[in-house]
GUKOLTI-368957 format. One record per atom (N, C-alpha, C): residue in one letter; x, y, z. Coordinates in steps of 0.2 Angstrom, whole numbers, plus 5000, padded with zeros to 4 digits. Example, Ala and Ser with C-alpha at 12.3 -4.5 7.8 and 13.67 -1.06 7.14 Angstrom:
2
A506649725039 A506249785039 A506649845039 S506449895035 S506849955036 S506450005039 
END
This chain:
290
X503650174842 X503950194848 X504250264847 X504250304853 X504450374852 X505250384853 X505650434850 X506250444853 X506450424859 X506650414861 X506850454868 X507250514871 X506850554876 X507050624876 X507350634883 X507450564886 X508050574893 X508550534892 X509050534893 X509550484895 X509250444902 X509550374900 X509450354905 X510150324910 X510150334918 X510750344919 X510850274924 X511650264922 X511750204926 X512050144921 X511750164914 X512150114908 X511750034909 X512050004906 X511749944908 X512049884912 X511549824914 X511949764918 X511649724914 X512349664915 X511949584913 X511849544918 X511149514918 X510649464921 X510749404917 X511349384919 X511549304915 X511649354908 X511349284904 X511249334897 X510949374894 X510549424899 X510149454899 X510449534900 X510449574894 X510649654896 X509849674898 X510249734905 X509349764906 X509749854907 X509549894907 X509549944909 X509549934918 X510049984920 X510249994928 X509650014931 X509450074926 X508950094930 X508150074928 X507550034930 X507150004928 X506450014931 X505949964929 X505350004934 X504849944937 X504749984944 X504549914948 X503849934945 X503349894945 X502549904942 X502049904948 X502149874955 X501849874959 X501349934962 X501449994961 X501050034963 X500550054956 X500550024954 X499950024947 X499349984949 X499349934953 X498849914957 X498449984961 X497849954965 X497350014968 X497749994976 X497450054978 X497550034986 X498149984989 X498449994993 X498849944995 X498849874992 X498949884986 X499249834980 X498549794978 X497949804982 X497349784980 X496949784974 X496649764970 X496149784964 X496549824959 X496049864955 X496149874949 X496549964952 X496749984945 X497050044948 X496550134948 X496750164950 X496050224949 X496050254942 X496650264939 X496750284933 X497050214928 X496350174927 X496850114920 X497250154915 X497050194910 X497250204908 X497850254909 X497950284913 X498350304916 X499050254918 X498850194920 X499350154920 X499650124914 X499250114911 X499550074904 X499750144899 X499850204902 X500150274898 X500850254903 X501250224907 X501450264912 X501950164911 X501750144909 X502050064905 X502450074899 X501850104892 X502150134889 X502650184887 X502550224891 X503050294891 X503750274895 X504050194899 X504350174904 X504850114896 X504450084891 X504650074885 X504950124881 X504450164879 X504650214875 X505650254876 X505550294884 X506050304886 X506850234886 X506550164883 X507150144883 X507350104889 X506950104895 X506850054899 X506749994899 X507349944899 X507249884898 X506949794904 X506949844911 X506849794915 X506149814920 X505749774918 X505049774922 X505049744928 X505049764933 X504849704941 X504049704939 X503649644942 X503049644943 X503149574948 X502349554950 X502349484953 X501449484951 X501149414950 X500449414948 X500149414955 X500449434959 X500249424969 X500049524967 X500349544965 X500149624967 X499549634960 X498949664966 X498249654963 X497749614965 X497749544967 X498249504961 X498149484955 X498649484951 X498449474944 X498649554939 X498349614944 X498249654939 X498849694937 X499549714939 X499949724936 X500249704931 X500149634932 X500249564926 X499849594920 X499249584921 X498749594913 X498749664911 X498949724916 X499149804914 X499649784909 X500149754911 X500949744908 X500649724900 X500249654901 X500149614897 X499849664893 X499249704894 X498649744888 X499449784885 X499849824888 X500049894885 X500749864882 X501149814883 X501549804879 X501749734875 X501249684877 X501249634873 X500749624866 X501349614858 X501949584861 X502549624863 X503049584869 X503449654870 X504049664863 X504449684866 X505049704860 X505649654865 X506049634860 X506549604861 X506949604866 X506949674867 X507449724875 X507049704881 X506649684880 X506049714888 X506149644890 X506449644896 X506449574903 X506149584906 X505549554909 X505049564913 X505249514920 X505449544927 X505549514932 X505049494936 X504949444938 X504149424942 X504649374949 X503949384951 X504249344959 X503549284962 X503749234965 X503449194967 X503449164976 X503149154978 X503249134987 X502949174991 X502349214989 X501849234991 X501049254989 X500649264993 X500249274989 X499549314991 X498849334991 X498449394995 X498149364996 X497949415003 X497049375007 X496649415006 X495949415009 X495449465009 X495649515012 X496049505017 X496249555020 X496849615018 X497249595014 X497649625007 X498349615012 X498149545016 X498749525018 X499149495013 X499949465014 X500449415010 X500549375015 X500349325014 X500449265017 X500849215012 X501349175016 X501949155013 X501449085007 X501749085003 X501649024999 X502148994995 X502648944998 X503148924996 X503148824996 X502748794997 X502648754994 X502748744989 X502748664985 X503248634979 X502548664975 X501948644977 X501148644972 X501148724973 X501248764977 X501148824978 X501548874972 X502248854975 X502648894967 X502348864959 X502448804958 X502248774952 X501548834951 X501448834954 X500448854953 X500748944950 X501148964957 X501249034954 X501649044948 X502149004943 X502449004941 X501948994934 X501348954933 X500948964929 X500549014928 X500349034934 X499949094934 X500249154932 X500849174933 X501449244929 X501549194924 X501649154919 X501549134911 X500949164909 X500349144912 X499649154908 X499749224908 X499549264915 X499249334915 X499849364910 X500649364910 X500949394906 X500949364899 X500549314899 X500649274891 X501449254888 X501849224893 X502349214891 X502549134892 X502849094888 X503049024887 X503549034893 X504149054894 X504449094898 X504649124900 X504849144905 X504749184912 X505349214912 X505649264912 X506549284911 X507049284915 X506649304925 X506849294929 X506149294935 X506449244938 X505949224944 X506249234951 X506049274955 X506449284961 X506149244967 X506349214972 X506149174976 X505849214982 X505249244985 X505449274990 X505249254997 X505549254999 X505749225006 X505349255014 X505749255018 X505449305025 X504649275024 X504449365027 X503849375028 X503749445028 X503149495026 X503049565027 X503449585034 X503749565038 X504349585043 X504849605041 X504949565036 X505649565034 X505949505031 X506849465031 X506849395031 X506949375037 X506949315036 X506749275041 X507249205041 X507649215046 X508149135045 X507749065042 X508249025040 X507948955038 X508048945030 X508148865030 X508348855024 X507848855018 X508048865012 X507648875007 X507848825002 X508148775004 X508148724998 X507548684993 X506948674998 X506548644996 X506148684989 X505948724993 X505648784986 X506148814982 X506748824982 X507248844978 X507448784972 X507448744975 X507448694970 X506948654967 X506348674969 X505648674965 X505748714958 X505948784960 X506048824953 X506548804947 X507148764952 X507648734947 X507448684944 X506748654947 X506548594943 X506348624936 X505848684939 X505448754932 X505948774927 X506348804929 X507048804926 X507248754919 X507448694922 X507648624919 X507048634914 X506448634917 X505948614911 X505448684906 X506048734905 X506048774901 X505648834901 X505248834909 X504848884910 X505148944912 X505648954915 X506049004920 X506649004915 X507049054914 X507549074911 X508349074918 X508249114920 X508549114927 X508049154934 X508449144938 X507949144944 X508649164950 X508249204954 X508649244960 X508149254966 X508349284973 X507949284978 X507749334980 X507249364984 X507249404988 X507049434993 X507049474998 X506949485006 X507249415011 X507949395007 X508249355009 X508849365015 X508849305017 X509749335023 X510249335020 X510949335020 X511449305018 X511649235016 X511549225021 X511449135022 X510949105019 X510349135018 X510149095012 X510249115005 X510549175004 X510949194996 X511449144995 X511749115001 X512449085000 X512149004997 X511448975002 X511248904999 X510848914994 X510648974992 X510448954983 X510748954981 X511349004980 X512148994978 X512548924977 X512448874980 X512448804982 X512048754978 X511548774977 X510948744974 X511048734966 X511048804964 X510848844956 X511148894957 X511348934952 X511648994948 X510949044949 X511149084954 X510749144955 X510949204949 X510349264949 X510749304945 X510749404949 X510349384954 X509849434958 X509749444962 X509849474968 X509449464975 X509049544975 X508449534979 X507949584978 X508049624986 X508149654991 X508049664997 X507849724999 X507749755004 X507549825007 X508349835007 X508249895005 X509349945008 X509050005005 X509150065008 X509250125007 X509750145012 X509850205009 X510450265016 X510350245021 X509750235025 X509550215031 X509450145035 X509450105028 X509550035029 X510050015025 X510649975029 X511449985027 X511649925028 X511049875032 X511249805034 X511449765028 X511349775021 X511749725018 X512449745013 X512749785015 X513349825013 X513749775010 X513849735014 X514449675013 X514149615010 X513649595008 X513249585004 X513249594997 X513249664995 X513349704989 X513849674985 X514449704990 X515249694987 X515249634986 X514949584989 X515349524989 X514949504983 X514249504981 X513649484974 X514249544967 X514349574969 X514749614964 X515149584962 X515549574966 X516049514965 X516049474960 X515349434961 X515149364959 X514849364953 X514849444951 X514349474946 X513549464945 X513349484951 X512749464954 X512349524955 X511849544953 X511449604953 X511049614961 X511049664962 X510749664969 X510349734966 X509549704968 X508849764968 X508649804972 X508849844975 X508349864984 X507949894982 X507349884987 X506749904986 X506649954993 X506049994992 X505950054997 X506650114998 X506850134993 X507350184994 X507250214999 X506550255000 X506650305003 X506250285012 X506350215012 X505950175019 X506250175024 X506150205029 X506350195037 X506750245041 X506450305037 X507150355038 X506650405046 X507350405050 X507050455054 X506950505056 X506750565059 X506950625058 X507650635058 X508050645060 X508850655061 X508950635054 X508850595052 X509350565046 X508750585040 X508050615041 X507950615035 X508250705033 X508350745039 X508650795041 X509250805036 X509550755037 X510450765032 X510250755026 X509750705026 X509550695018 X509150755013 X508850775016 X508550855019 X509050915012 X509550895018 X510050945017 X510550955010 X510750885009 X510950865004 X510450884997 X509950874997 X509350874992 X509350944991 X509351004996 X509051074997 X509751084993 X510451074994 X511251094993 X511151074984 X510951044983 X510851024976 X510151044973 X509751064976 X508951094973 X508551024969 X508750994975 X508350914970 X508150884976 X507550824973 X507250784978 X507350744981 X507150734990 X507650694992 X507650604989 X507050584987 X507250524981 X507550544977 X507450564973 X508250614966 X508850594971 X509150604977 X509550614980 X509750524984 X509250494984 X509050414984 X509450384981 X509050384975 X509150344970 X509850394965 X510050424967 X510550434964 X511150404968 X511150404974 X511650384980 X511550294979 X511050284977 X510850204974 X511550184969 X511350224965 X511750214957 X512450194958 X512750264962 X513450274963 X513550234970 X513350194973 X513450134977 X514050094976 X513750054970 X513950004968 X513549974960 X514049954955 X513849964948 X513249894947 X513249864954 X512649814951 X512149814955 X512049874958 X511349874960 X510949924951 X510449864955 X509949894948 X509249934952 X509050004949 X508350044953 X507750004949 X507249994953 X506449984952 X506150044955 X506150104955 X505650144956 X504950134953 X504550134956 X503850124953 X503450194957 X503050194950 X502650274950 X501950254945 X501450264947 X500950294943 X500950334936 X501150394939 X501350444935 X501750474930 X501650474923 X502050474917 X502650534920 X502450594922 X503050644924 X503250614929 X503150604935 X503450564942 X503950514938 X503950474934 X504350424931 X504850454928 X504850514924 X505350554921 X505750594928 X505250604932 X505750644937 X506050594940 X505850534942 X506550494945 X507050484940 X506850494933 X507550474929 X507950514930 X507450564930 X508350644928 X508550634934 X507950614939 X508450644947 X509050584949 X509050544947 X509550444947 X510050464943 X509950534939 X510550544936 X510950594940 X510650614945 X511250684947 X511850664950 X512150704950 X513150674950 X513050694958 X513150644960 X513450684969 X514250674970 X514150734973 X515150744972 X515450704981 X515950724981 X516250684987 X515950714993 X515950764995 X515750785001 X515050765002 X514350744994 X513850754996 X513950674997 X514350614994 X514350544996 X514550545004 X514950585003 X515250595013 X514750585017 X514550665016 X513950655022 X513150605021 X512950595016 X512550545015 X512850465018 X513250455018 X513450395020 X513450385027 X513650435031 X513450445038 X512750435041 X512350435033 X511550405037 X511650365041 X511450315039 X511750225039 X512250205042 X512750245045 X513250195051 X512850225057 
END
């Protein structure tokens, strides 16, 4: 393992017993084409796993649905066996068609199946954190989740699953796995421009609950991608640099999954998750999203 020649910003969270680094790396765009097949550059990818190690990153998202399979056996070729620090996060309640749709798979046999299938392709006896995911490519979707949420807690019990958390979930289903089992995580869309789960946050915080968002930079309009614009030009950084920094200083239990191909692309979201945004730029930034 090499040095490390960045600081990485954010310090760290605990996932139950588990320390991970705040800032982390989603692996999902290392698949080809919209999460399909192999990727264009392999080696490329398992440079860009390795150098994600090397820099001291301790928290992998993956799911063996993305590919499918093939972010799994990247992870698995480039860093197994892993090192001690490295928690890899996987997800289960979906799955791919020909058509490089997600179609829900949440079934007792369906989980059990994907929870074996992320052991094999990752080669690991257990699994460190399993996230339930819920909804649909829409978005979530009302409705209880006890049946499949408690399938994992069976998995759990019989030493496959370490801890396990939800995600693209409502409130009200955070609150019934909350009811069920000891969550550690919830994974959801939130950026500047998506602010629906604000209260949400505070109150997982609270409970010392980590909260993931995913698509930082998803949904933005012209007008709001405009101020984000502005802020990013005011500080000579990009407007994801200006993202994922605003992520950080949120709240100390959201954790970033940035995912990137690209060995530099992954250095540049690190420096840029580091920049200090002062009060005026959190002011107006926050104005996205009300």
């Amino acid at each position: 393992m090499s040095t490390p020649s960045l600081s990485l910003p954010g310090g760290t969270w605990t996932l139950g017993d588990l320390t991970v680094t705040r800032f982390g790396y989603g692996a999902m765009q290392l698949a080809g084409p919209w999460v399909m097949g192999p990727p264009i550059d392999r080696e490329g990818a398992l440079a860009v796993l390795r150098e994600a190690v090397d820099l001291g990153i301790t928290h992998i998202d993956t799911s063996d649905a993305y590919g499918p399979r093939v972010t799994n056996e990247l992870i698995r070729e480039a860093l197994h066996p892993y090192p001690k620090s490295l928690h890899i996060v996987t997800k289960v309640g979906a799955t791919r068609d020909e058509q490089g749709g997600w179609p829900t798979a949440r079934r007792p046999e369906d989980l059990r199946r994907q929870v074996h299938d992320n052991r094999k392709s990752l080669r690991l006896d257990e699994l460190d954190l399993v996230n339930l995911r819920l909804g649909n490519a829409e978005g979530p979707q009302p409705g209880s989740l006890a049946e499949a949420f408690e399938t994992l807690v069976e998995l759990q019990q019989q030493g496959l699953i370490r801890h396990l958390g939800v995600s693209n979930a409502t409130e009200e289903q955070v609150t019934e796995a909350q009811s069920i089992a000891p969550i550690v995580c919830v994974q959801n869309m939130y950026n500047l421009a998506h602010r629906h789960d604000d209260k949400l946050i505070d109150r997982l915080a609270a409970d010392g609950v980590a909260y993931v968002p995913f698509f930082p930079l998803g949904g933005f309009t012209p007008l709001q991608a405009s101020a984000l614009s502005a802020v990013a030009a005011r500080l000579k950084a990009t407007q994801m640099s200006v993202a994922l920094a605003w992520l950080l200083q949120r709240s100390p239990n959201i954790l970033l999954i940035p995912g990137t191909s690209s060995t530099a692309h992954l250095r540049e979201n690190i420096t840029g998750a580091g920049l200090s945004l002062s009060h005026e730029d959190l002011t107006e930034l926050d104005d996205i999203g009300r």
